[in-house]
C-alpha positions in Angstrom: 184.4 150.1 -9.6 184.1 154.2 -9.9 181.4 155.2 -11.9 181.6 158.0 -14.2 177.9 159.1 -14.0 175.0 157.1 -11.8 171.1 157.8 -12.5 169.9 157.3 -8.8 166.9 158.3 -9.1 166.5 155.3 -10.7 166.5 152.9 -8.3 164.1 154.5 -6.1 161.6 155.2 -8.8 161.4 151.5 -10.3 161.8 148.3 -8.8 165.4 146.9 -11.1 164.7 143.0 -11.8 167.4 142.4 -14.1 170.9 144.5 -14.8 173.0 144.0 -18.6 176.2 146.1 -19.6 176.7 147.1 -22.9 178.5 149.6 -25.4 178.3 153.1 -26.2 178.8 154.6 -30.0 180.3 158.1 -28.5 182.6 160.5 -30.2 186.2 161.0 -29.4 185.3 164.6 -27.2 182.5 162.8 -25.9 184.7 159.9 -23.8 187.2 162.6 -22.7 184.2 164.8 -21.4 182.3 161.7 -19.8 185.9 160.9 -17.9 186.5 164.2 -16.6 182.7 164.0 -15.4 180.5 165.7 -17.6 177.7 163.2 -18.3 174.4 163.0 -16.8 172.0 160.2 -16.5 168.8 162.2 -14.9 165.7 161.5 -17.1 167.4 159.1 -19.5 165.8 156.0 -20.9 166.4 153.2 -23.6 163.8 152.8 -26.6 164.0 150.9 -29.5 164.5 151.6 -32.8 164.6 149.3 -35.9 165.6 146.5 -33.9 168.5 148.8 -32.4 168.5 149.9 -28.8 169.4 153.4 -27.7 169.9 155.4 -25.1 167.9 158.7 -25.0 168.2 162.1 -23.2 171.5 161.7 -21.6 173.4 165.1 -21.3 177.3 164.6 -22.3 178.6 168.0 -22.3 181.3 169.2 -25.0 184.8 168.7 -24.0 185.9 171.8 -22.9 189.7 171.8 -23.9 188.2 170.5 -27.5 187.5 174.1 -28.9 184.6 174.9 -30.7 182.5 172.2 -31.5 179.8 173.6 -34.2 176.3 171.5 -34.4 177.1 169.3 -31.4 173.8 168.2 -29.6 174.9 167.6 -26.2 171.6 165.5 -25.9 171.8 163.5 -29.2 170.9 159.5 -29.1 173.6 157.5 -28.9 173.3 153.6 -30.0 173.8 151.4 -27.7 176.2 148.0 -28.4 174.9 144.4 -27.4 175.0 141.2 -29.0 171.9 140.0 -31.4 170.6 137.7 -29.4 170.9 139.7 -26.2 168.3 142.4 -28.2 166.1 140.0 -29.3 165.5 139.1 -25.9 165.0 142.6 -24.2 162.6 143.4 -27.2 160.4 140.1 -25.7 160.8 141.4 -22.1 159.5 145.2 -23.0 156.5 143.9 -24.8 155.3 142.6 -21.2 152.7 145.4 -19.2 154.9 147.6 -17.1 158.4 146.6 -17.9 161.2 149.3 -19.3 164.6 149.6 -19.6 166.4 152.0 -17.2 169.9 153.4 -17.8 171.7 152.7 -14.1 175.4 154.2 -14.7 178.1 155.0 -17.4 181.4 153.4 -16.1 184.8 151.9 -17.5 185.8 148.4 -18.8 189.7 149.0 -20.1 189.6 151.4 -22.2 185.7 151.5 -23.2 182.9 153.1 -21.4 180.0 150.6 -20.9 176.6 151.6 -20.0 175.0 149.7 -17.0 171.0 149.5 -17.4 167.9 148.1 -15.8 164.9 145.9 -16.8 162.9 147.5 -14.6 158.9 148.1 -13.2 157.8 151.4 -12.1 156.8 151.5 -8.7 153.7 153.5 -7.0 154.0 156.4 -5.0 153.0 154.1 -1.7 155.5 151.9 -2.4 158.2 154.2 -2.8 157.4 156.0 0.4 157.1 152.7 2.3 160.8 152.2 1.1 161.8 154.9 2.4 159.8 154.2 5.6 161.8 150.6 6.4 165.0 152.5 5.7 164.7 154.9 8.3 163.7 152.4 10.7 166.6 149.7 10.0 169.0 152.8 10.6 167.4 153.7 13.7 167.9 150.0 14.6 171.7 150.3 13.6 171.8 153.1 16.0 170.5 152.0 18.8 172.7 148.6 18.4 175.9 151.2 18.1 174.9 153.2 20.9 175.2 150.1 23.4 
């Protein structure tokens, strides 16, 4: 599946338990710009609102072949679509210590663009490093194992 724009910083700052898809209110521009590649995900989050979730800080630049675009807010929220029950529950889960919701990647479903996010625990400097640590050694293992 091609992604249209992927936080990756993501997964290597917070340990992802669980992963849901939703909707995205956008504008008309906004899709177009978002499928020729101007979205970014870097330093997004989701928060609620009045029992409504949304997605915060995510750049979507104006579309350039749109013409002027006067009062467009490149970083404006944007509501985020999921069923009722489905809120409820992610409300529950982000009232425990340490758990947020993380936006993963913005990617197609038909014609829609759906929002991929993370219920997710921050991780510690330590642990992040000793990630980084095992990765470096299981592709020194896949090296070696070539090289014979």
């Amino acid at each position: 599946m091609a992604t249209f724009a992927e936080n990756r910083k993501a997964r290597h700052d917070y340990d992802i338990l669980e992963t849901f898809d939703g909707g995205l209110v956008l504008l008309g521009h906004e899709v177009k710009s978002i499928r020729s590649g101007g979205a970014k995900l870097a330093g997004t989050y989701l928060a609620f609102r009045a029992d409504e979730l949304w997605l915060v800080g995510a750049h979507i630049s104006p579309y350039a072949k749109a013409g002027p675009l006067p009062g467009y807010d490149p970083t404006r929220d944007r509501k985020v679509l999921l069923e009722r029950r489905e809120l409820s529950s992610l409300q529950g889960k982000i009232k425990q210590k340490g758990l947020t919701l993380v936006p993963l990647s913005l990617y197609p479903r038909g014609r829609h663009i759906k929002l991929s996010f993370g219920l997710a625990r921050g991780r510690k400097a330590a642990d992040k490093r000793e990630k980084l640590k095992k990765r470096d050694i299981d592709r020194e293992l896949r090296r070696g194992d070539a090289e014979r």
